[in-house]
N, C-alpha and C positions, 0 to 999 in steps of 0.2 A: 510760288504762292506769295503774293503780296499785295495785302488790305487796303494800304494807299495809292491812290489812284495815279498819282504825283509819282512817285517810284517806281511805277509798274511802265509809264514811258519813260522814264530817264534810261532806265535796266534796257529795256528795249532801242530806244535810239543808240546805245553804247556796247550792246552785242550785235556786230554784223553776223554769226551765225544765223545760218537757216533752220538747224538742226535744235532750237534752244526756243523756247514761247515760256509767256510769262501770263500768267494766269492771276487776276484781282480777284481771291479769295482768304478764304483767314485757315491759319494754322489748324483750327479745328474741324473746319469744316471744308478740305481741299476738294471734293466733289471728285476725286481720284477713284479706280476700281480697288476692290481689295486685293491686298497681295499683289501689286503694282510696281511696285519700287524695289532696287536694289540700294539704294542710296537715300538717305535724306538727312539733308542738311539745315541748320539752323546759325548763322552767321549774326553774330553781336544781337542777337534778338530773344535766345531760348530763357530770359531771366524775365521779359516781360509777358509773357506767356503763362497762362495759369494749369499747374503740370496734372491736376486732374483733367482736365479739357485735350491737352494737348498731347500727354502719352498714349492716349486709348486711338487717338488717331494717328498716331505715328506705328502705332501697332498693326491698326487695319491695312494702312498702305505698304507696309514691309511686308516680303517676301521671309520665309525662313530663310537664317544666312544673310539677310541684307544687314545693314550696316546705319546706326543712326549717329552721326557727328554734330555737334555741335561746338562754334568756337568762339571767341573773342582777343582781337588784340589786346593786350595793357603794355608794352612800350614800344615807342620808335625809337632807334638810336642815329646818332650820325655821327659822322665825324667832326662837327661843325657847333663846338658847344653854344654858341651865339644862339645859332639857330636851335635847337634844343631848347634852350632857355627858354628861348620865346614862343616854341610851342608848346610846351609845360604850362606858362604862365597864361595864354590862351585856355587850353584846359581847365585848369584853377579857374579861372575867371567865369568860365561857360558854366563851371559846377555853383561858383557862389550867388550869381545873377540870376541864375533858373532856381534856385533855392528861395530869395528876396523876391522874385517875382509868382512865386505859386506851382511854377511852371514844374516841380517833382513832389506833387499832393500825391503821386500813386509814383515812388520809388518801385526799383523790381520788386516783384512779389516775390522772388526767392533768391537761394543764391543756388547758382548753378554749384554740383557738386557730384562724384561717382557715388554718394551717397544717394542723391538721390532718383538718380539712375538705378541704382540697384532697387530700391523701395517703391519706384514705380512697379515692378515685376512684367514687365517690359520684355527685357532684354537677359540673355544669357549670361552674357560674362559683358563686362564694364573695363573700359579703361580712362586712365587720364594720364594726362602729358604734358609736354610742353615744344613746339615747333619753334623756329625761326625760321626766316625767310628772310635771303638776301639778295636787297633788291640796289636798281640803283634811281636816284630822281633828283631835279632841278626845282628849283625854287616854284615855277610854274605846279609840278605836279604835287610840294606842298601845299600849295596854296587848295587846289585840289580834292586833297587828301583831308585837310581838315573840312573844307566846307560840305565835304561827303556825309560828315556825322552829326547824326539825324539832331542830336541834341545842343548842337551851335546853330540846324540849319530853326528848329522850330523857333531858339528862344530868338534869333535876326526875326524870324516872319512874327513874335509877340512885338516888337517893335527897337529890339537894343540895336546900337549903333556898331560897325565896325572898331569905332573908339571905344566903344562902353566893353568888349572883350578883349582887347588890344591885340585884332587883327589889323589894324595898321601899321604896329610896330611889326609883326613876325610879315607882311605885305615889306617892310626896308629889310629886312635880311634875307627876308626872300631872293628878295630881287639882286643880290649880292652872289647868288648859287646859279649863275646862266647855265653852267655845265652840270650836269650829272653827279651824284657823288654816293657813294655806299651809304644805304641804310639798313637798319637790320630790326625786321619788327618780328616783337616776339608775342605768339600766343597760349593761351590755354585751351585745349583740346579734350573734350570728353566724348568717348566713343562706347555704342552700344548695339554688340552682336543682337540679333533676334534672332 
């Protein structure tokens, strides 16, 4: 399920699966049967979601026993502190400029938490955690990886420049990583049986 239109083909040109369809609808109102799903997921997204809207449907479409996950990254590491730096600095930037520009009038409405997992009354038993994944990637697939989130790509489409978040500086160290090299991103995970 995804409300922008813009994301619902990118998702699609980028999964050759057959097995997988992407549907342009909202969290709340998935158009799914009840008790549909054994799975559902919410990926750097369940903070902007309003969780009275949002748990009563994640309720309908669960199966008893299914399983509702929601996650977000907050760090990449590398071995390559240049590189780091400079996508750190990036970030900072992307948070002070969408700030100065208006562009976060509506911060998440909440913080994701097992707290509040459990006080949706939702879900059975609640968990949270923390995963890593190690992956490995070349300057290319940073370059990538940042322009993938959502909140560098909307404030570029308000009109800031490549310079104005200094992604043409982490674009020269990029370009410094031809090969591959270990990264290790780490997320928060909150999980809830139904």
């Amino acid at each position: 399920m995804e409300p922008n239109e813009a994301m619902v083909r990118h998702a699609e040109a980028m999964t050759p699966g057959r097995n997988v369809r992407y549907v342009g609808a909202s969290a709340y109102e998935t158009g799914l049967p009840d008790a549909s799903a054994d799975l559902v997921t919410a990926s750097q997204s369940l903070q902007w979601m309003r969780p009275e809207q949002v748990f009563p449907e994640i309720a309908r479409i669960l199966r008893p026993g299914g399983v509702f996950c929601a996650y977000e990254y907050f760090a990449l590491q590398t071995p390559l502190w240049e590189v780091e730096g400079e996508f750190g600095a990036v970030r900072e930037r992307t948070a002070v400029l969408r700030e100065e520009r208006g562009l976060d009038r509506e911060k998440q409405l909440w913080p994701v938490s097992s707290d509040r997992f459990e006080q949706s009354g939702v879900f059975r038993r609640v968990r949270e955690c923390a995963l890593h994944s190690v992956e490995s990637g070349d300057g290319e697939r940073l370059i990538g990886f940042v322009l993938s989130q959502g909140s560098l790509a909307t404030l570029l489409e308000a009109g800031a420049t490549e310079e104005d978040v200094g992604l043409d500086r982490l674009r020269v160290v990029a370009a410094r990583m031809p090969e591959p090299v270990t990264w290790w991103i780490s997320y928060h995970v909150w999980l809830g049986l139904r």
